[in-house]
Steps between C-alpha positions, in 0.01 A plus 500: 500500500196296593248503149124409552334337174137506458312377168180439380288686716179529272292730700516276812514874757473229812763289378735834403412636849643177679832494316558858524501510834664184589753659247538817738627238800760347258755777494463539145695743272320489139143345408500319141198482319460222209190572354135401500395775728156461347266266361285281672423640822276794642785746586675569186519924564608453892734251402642708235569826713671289756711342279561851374604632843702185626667378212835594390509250208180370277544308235174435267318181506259364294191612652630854477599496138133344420383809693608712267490310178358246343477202733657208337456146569283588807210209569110624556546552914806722457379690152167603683714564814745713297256712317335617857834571606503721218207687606589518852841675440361774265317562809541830707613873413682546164852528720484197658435288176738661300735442778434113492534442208776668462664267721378202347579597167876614619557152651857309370451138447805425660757643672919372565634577836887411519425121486095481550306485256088608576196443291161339517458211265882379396819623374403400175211641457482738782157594486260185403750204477357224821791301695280249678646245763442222247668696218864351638379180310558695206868511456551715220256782607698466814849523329358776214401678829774459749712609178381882576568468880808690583489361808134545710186595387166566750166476293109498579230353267434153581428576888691236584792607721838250508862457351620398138786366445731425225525136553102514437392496847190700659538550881200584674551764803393260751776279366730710593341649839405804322907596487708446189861597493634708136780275380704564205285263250214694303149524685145529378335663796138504475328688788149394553183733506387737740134487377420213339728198610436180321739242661205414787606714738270801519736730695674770346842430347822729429874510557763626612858552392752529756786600279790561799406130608435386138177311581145548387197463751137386412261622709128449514246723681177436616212727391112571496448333182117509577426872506696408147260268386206682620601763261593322206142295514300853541646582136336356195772554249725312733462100513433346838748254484769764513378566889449112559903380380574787778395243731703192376797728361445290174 
């Protein structure tokens, strides 16, 4: 079985577009959603329904939770960008709001699959908790976390795609030519951002699991991040510097 993983989409349609259909030339079984399928970006209802429609799996991130409740911890760019999110998805014929967020509201936070472990911020803390590349300098947030590994975990979040490993290591995809190999030692697997990536490369990142071969692929995807920006700056509730880090994937 051949498992695409997608994450933090955040109304990015362009970006969503790109992966979706370099997805459909992958031979993919299964699409995985981690969460953040909204906030920040233009798109948040298209997004949604084709999440809807392609994923089999979604777990909740974040962005989604502050959706429906109260956002917590959320800084002035993302509250404002939140609220009009907000508006945007009680937007439409009675049927087709209810059914949203119904969806969003029936999200799990994390899901086990034999050995895999999914969810958007950490398996501590599935929903908020941050695993940054840096964080491996903290060794016992690293151990405390590892601890609730069974043995490999794929999160979202941070945006930043690469490979933790127990002996407090962060591998970067291009490290590893974009092709890691599932050993028996744990894994932290985190798997980038389709529409907002922030590790200065402003293409479209997801993965995918290979799981007869045992080996995970990164792959990034170019898309018309313009028309994206072009959007985002033609709404007032919605910063302008979340169209201009489009550009620098920062």
């Amino acid at each position: 079985m051949r498992q695409a993983l997608i994450s933090d989409i955040h109304g990015n349609l362009e970006g969503l577009q790109a992966v979706l259909t370099d997805i459909a030339s992958q031979s993919v079984d299964q699409i995985v959603c981690l969460g953040d399928i909204v906030g920040y970006g233009p798109n948040p209802c298209e997004c949604l329904e084709l999440v809807m429609k392609k994923s089999t799996l979604t777990i909740m991130g974040n962005h989604d939770q502050a959706a429906l409740f109260d956002p917590e911890g959320f800084n002035p760019v993302a509250l404002r960008a939140i609220y009009w999110t907000r508006d945007r998805l009680d937007a439409g014929a009675p049927s087709t709001v209810n059914r949203r967020w119904d969806y969003l509201s029936e999200l799990p936070k994390l899901h086990h699959q034999d050995k895999f472990m999914f969810v958007h911020g950490s398996p501590r803390d599935p929903t908020n908790e941050y695993v940054f590349p840096e964080t491996i300098y903290d060794q016992n947030k690293m151990e405390n976390i590892f601890g609730r590994v069974n043995q490999y975990c794929f999160q979202g979040h941070t945006h930043m795609p690469g490979v933790f490993t127990p002996d407090l290591e962060f591998i970067k995809p291009s490290s590893c030519d974009h092709v890691f190999s599932l050993g028996k030692e744990k894994l932290m697997v985190n798997v980038g951002s389709v529409g907002q990536p922030r590790d200065e490369d402003n293409r479209a990142c997801y993965l995918i699991i290979d799981h007869d071969a045992r080996k995970i692929h990164f792959r990034r995807v170019e898309y018309d991040f313009e028309t994206t920006c072009k959007k985002i700056y033609a709404i007032s509730e919605l910063d302008n510097m979340l169209g201009d880090r489009l550009r620098t994937g920062r």
